[in-house]
Each structure stands twice: as structure tokens, then as C-alpha cells.
C-alpha positions in Angstrom: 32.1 81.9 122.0 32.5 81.1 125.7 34.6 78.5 126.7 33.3 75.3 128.0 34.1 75.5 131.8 35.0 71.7 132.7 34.5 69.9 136.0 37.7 69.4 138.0 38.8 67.1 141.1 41.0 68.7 143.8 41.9 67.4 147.2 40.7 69.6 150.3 43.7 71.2 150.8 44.1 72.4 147.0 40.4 73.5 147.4 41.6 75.5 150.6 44.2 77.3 148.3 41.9 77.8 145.7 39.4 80.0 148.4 42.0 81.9 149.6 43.3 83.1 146.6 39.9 84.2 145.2 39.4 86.6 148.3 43.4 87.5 147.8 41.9 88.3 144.6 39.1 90.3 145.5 36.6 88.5 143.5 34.3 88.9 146.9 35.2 90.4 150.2 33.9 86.8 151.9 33.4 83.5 150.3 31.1 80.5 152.7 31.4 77.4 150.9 29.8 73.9 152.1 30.4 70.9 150.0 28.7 67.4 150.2 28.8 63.5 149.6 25.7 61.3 150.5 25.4 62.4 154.1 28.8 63.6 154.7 30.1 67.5 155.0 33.3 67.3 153.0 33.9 71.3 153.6 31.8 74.0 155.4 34.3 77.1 155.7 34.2 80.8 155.2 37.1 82.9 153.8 37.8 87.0 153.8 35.7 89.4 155.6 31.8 89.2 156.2 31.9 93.3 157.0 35.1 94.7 155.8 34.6 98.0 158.1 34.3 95.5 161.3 37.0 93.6 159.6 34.7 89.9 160.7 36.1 86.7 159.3 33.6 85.1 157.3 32.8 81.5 158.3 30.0 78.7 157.1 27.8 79.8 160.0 27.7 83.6 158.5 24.5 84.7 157.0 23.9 85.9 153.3 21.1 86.5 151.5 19.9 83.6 149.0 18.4 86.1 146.3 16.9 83.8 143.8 18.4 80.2 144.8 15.0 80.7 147.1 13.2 79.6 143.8 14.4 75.9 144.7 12.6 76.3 148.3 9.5 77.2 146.0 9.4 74.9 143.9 10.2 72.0 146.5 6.9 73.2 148.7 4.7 72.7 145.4 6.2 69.4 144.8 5.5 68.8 147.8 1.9 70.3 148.2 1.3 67.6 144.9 2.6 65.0 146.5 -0.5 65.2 149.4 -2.9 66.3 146.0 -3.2 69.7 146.4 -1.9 70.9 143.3 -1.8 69.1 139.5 1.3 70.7 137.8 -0.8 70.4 134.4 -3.1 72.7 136.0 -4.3 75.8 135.0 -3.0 78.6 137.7 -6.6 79.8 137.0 -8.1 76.6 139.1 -5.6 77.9 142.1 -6.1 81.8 141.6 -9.2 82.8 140.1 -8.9 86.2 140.1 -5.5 85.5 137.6 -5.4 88.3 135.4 -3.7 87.3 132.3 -4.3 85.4 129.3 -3.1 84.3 125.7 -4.8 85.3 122.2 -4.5 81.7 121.6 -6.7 80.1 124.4 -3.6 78.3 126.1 -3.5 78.7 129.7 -0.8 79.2 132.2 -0.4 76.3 134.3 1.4 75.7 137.2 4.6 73.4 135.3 4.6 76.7 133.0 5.7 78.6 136.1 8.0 75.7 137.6 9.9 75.6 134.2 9.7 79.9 133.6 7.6 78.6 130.6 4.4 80.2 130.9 5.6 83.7 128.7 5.1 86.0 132.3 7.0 88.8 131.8 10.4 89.5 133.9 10.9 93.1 135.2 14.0 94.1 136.8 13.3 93.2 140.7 16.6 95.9 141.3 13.9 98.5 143.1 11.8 95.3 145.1 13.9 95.5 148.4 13.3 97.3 152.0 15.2 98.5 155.1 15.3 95.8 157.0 13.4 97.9 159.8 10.5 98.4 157.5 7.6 96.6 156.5 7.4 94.9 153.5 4.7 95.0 151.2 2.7 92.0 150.9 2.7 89.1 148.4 -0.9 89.1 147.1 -0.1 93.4 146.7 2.5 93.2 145.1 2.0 90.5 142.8 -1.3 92.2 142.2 0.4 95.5 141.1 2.9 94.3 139.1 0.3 91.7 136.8 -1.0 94.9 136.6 1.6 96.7 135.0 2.4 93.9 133.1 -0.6 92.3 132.1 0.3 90.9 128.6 2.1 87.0 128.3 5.2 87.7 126.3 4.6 84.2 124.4 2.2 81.4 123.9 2.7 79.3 127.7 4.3 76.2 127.1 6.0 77.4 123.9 9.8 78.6 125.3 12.0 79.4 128.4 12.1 82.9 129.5 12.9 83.4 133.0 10.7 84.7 135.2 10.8 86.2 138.7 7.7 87.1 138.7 6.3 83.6 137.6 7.5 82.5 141.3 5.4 85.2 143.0 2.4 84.1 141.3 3.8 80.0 142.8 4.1 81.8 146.1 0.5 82.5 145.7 -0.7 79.8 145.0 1.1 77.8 147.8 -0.7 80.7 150.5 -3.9 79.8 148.9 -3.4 75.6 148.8 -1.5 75.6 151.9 -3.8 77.8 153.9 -0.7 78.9 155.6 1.4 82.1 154.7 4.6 81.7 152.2 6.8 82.3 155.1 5.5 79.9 157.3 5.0 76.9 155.0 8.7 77.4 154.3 9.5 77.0 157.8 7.3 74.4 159.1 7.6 71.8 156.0 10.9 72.9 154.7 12.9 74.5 157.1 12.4 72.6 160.5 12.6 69.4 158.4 15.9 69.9 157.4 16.8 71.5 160.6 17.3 75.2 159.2 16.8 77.0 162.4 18.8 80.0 161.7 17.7 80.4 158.3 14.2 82.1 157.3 12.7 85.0 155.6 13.9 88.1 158.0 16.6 89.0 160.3 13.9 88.9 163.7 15.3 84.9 164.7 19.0 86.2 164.4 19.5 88.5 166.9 23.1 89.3 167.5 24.7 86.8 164.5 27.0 87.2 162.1 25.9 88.9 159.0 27.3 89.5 155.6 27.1 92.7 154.6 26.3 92.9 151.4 29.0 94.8 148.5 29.2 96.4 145.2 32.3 97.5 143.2 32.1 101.0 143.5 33.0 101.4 139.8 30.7 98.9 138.7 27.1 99.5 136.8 25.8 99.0 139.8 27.8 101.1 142.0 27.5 104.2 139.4 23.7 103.8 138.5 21.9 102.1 141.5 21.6 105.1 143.1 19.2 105.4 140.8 17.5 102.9 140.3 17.0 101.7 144.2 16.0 103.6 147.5 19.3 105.4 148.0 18.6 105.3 152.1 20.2 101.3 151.0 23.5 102.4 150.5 25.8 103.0 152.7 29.8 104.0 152.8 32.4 103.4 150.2 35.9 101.8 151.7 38.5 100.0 149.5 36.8 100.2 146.2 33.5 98.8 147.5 30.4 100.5 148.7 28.4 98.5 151.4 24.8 98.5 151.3 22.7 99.3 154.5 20.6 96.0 155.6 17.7 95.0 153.5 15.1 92.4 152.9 13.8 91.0 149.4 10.2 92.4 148.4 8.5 89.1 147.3 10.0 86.3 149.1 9.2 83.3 146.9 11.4 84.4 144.3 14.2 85.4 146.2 13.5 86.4 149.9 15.5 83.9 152.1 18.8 84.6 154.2 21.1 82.0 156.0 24.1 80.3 156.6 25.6 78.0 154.1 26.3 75.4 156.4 22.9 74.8 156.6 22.1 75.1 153.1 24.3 71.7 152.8 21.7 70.2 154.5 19.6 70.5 151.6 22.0 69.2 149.3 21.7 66.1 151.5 18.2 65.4 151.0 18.3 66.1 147.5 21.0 63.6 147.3 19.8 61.2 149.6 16.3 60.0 148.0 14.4 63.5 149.5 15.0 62.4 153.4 17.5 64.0 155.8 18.5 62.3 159.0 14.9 59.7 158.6 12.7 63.3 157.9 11.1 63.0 154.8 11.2 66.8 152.7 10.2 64.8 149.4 9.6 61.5 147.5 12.3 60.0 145.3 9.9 60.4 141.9 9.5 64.1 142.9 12.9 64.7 142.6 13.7 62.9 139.4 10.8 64.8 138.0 12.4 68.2 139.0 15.4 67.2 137.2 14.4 66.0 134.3 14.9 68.6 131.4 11.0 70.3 130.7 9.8 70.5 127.0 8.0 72.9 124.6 4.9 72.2 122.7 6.5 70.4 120.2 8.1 68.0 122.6 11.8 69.6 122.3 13.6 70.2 125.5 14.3 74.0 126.7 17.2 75.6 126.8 18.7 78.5 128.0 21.4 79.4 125.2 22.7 82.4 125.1 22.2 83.0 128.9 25.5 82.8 131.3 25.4 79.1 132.0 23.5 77.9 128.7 21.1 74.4 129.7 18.0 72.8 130.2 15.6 73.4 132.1 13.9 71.3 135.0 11.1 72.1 137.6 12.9 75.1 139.7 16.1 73.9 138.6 19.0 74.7 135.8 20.4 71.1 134.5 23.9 71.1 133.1 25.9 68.1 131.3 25.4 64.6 130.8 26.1 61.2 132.2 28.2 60.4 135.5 29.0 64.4 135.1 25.4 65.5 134.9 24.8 68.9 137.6 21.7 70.7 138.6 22.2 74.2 140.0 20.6 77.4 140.7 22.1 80.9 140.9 21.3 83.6 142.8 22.4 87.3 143.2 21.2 91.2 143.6 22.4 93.9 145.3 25.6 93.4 147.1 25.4 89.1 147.3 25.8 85.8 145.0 25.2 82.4 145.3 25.1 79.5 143.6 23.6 75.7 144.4 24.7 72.6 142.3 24.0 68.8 142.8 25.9 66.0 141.1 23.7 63.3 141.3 25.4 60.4 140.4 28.5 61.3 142.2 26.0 61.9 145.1 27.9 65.3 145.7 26.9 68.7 146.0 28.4 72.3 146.3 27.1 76.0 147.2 28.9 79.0 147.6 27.9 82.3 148.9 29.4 85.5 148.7 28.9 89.3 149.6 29.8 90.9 146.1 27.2 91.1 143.3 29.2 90.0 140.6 31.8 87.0 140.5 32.3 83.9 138.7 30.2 81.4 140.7 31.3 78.2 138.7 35.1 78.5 139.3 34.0 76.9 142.5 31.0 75.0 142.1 32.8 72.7 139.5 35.3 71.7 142.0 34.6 68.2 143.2 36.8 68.2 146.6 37.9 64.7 147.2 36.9 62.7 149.9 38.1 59.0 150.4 40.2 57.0 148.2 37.1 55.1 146.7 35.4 58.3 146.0 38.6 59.9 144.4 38.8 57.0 142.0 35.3 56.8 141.0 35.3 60.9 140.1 38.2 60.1 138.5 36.9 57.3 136.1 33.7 59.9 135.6 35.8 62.8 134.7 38.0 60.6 132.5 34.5 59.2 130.5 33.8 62.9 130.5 36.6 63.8 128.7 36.9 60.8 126.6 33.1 61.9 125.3 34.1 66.0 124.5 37.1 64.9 122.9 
């Protein structure tokens, strides 16, 4: 049985000693870490080397790939695209996408909460092989939703019944926010997402970057990954082997809704802020506050019990787009997100009015050791994190 990972305060310069001796560790060649309170940046700092044959310093302004914390950016644009009553969550896709292909012996229908929650029994193929040069086109979203609903054209449950996550539930939402919106996936992102939370240098390709930092992405050469992907993805991706990791050339993600954006962390912080600040970030408005609380308040099945993800790597409930965790003053809502040479990870601690992400360029470390490190700010705010983690403790024990 895993241990329970607990939730721990540190001052900054702790935290700073903490960083450094994960990359001393190797856990990642880089780490970019941005932590917030209310409106505040506590921390935006990177640590190690974005491109260990360059030898770059990593920094918050260094760009790694999301992978599947994009899912958030997803599900906030169909929140959003309900909110001016576009879209009914109770919905059947169906009423969005006609030409919908699949269906359930027993009549339910997949609607658009099913997909939100990865409720609606859409099967989840490996996305190892769904990535491209970055040079090369990509295939579009309507093909290659089309040909893999194709290949797997039978629900794997009843919709509604359980959680099984889904990536390619979220091309199917990307879908239906192109068809809605009248606007492609990428674009919606950047116009009502992106330029409202001032996001300029993050996006959907490497074409607005020009010269800037980028991580390269790593995998331990002697990892599954590093002995097998060969094998499993276009081997023009992979490139030299140096210090026990092999770097992978640059790529894009095949299917951007469910994992397809790139950036800085310093600016993902900024949308830790409007999460934490009622949806609004610096007077823009990305959502309203009863969106929010409906996105993090745990989904349920058919028979009105709450999902949960037991027996995956962080085992919780289940919100719209996002993973809840714990309970009371300590309740967190997070997303991961990782693939072929990066990891992330997102969490908010809403009544702390906190939040943490960390990005890295190696496929396979322990995001939590950092995301459930509350960095102090203030006197006030280390006393109140201290009274929640003591009621915390007081309620395990």
C-alpha cells in the first residue's frame, strides 16, 4: 500500500534547497516551478539545465511542453462556451456532433459532463505514437479524431457509470468547441483563454517563439521508454544519448485538446490566479465563480456515488477537467501531465488561496514531492497554513 504523501510548509529558502537537490539528484535535468497566493508570485524559478548538450540554465521563462495539463485549458473553454449558452453539459455530444459514431447497447448517451469527468466509457489508446517534427504538419483534429473513433468504435462501459480516463474523450471536447465556437481549437484557446490571462508566449506551436528558450525534452536511456520507444514512436524523434539521457528531437502533440500546449511556467501561474481569484485576473474575466466551484466539485455515477480514481498514481475524485485531492482547509485540485521526454503537474489549494506547478524535461519523476510544498509567505499566511495543517493532522490521526 502506498503511503499517504502529506502536505508540508517550508519557508522559500528551504524550498530553494529542496529544488536544487532534486536536479543534484537527477530526478530531471531542469525543474521551472511558479508558486501562488491570491494575486501574489511567491516563487517563479528554474533549476538545472533546459538542454544539457547547450548546458542552458533553466528558468520560469523556459518553455516545456504541457502534455495533458492542456485538458484544464479544455475544459475551462467549455465552461466557458456554457456560460454564454452554447453548450448544456447534460447534453448529448450527439446534439454538438451529429455525425458521432458511437453508442451504448443500453440506449445511454454520451454527453458532454461524461467527457468533462472521463465518464462516458470512450476508450483510451496509448497517445505514445500521436506526436510530429515540429517542422511537419500535423494532422488535423476532426481526422484524427475521425480515425481513431474508428478504430475504436465500441464504449468500454455504460456513460455515466465509472471513471476511466480518457484522452481521447478531450478530442472529441476539442470538437465540439470548433463546431460551437465557430473558431478553430487553437485559436479559441488564444483569444478567450490565452490573451485573457496574458499568455503571450504560450500557445499550441513553436511559430510565436522564435529564438526562446526551450526545454528539451529527456528520457532515461535505460528506462522503458528509452529501450522500447524506438519502437513504438517515429524514431526521426530521437536524438543523442549524453549522461544517461537521450534527448528527443523537437516535436509537437497530435491532437491538441488533450495535450497540445507549450509554455513557460511563469505564465502558467497566471492561471492559478484566476482560478483562485473568483475566475478574473488583473479585472479580465476567464470564468464565473459558480463555474469554478462546479469544476471542482467531485462528479458522480448513476447511482449518485462520487468517482474515484483508486488504484491510479494519485488515487481521488474526480471534477470537470480536474483531479480533487483531500478534504477541508487541505482540500487540492491538480492535473498531471507528461509524455515523451516532459512532466508537469498543476494544483490549487483553494482555501489557502494558493497554488503550485512544476514543469520538468524528464518523463518520469515524482511530481507531488513539490506540489505539496506550501512555500510561506507572510507571517499571517504562515500561521494560518499552519493551524490548517495542524487540523489536518489532528483529523488522520
Amino acid at each position: 500500500m502506498k503511503k499517504r504523501q502529506s502536505v508540508e510548509q517550508v519557508q522559500e529558502q528551504q524550498f530553494e534547497q529542496r529544488m536544487r537537490a532534486l536536479v543534484e539528484q537527477r530526478v530531471s535535468p531542469s525543474l521551472a516551478v511558479v508558486a501562488v497566493r491570491g494575486d501574489d508570485t511567491v516563487v517563479a524559478r528554474g533549476y538545472g539545465w533546459s538542454d544539457l548538450e547547450q548546458g542552458t540554465n533553466a528558468s520560469a521563462e523556459t518553455i516545456y511542453l504541457y502534455c495533458s495539463m492542456t485538458k484544464l485549458f479544455t475544459a475551462t473553454a467549455l465552461m466557458q462556451l456554457r456560460e454564454r449558452g452554447l453548450v448544456e453539459l447534460d447534453r448529448e455530444v450527439r446534439a454538438y456532433l451529429p455525425d458521432f459514431p458511437l453508442h451504448h447497447p443500453s440506449g445511454r448517451e454520451v454527453t458532454v459532463r461524461h467527457l468533462l469527468s472521463h465518464s462516458s466509457g470512450i476508450a483510451n489508446p496509448i497517445p505514445v505514437s500521436w506526436v510530429h517534427l515540429a517542422e511537419e504538419p500535423a494532422v488535423t483534429l476532426d481526422d484524427l479524431s475521425r480515425r481513431l473513433l474508428a478504430r475504436y468504435h465500441r464504449l468500454t462501459f455504460e456513460p455515466g457509470s465509472r471513471y476511466a480516463y480518457s484522452n481521447l474523450g478531450y478530442l472529441v471536447l476539442g470538437q465540439v468547441i470548433e463546431r460551437i465556437s465557430g473558431q478553430s481549437y487553437t485559436d479559441y484557446i488564444q483569444q478567450h483563454i490565452l490573451e485573457v490571462l496574458d499568455m503571450y508566449r504560450t500557445g499550441l506551436s513553436y511559430g510565436h517563439l522564435q529564438d526562446q528558450d526551450l526545454a528539451t525534452g529527456y528520457v532515461r536511456s535505460w528506462s522503458m521508454m528509452g529501450l522500447l520507444g524506438r519502437f513504438l514512436v517515429d524514431r526521426r524523434i530521437f536524438g543523442a544519448t549524453r549522461n544517461g539521457y537521450t534527448a528527443f528531437q523537437r516535436f509537437l502533440i497530435d491532437g491538441a485538446p488533450y495535450g497540445g500546449l507549450l509554455g513557460p511556467v511563469s505564465e502558467l501561474g497566471n492561471f492559478l490566479k484566476a482560478y483562485l481569484n473568483g475566475g478574473t485576473f488583473q479585472g479580465r474575466r476567464l470564468l464565473e465563480p459558480s463555474s469554478i466551484a462546479e469544476m471542482l466539485t467531485p462528479q458522480r455515477n448513476l447511482h449518485g456515488e462520487e468517482f474515484s480514481t483508486s488504484g491510479h498514481e494519485m488515487p481521488s475524485r474526480v471534477g470537470l477537467g480536474w483531479h480533487l485531492a483531500g478534504s477541508g482547509e487541505m482540500r487540492s485540485c491538480y492535473h498531471l501531465g507528461g509524455g515523451a521526454g516532459y512532466r508537469s503537474e498543476l494544483r490549487l489549494y483553494p482555501s489557502l488561496g494558493y497554488g503550485i506547478a512544476v514543469m520538468g524535461n524528464e518523463t518520469s519523476y515524482e511530481t507531488g514531492a513539490i506540489t505539496r510544498l506550501i512555500v510561506s509567505g507572510h507571517n499571517r499566511e504562515r500561521r494560518e497554513t499552519d493551524q490548517a495543517l495542524q487540523t489536518q493532522e489532528r483529523g488522520v490521526s
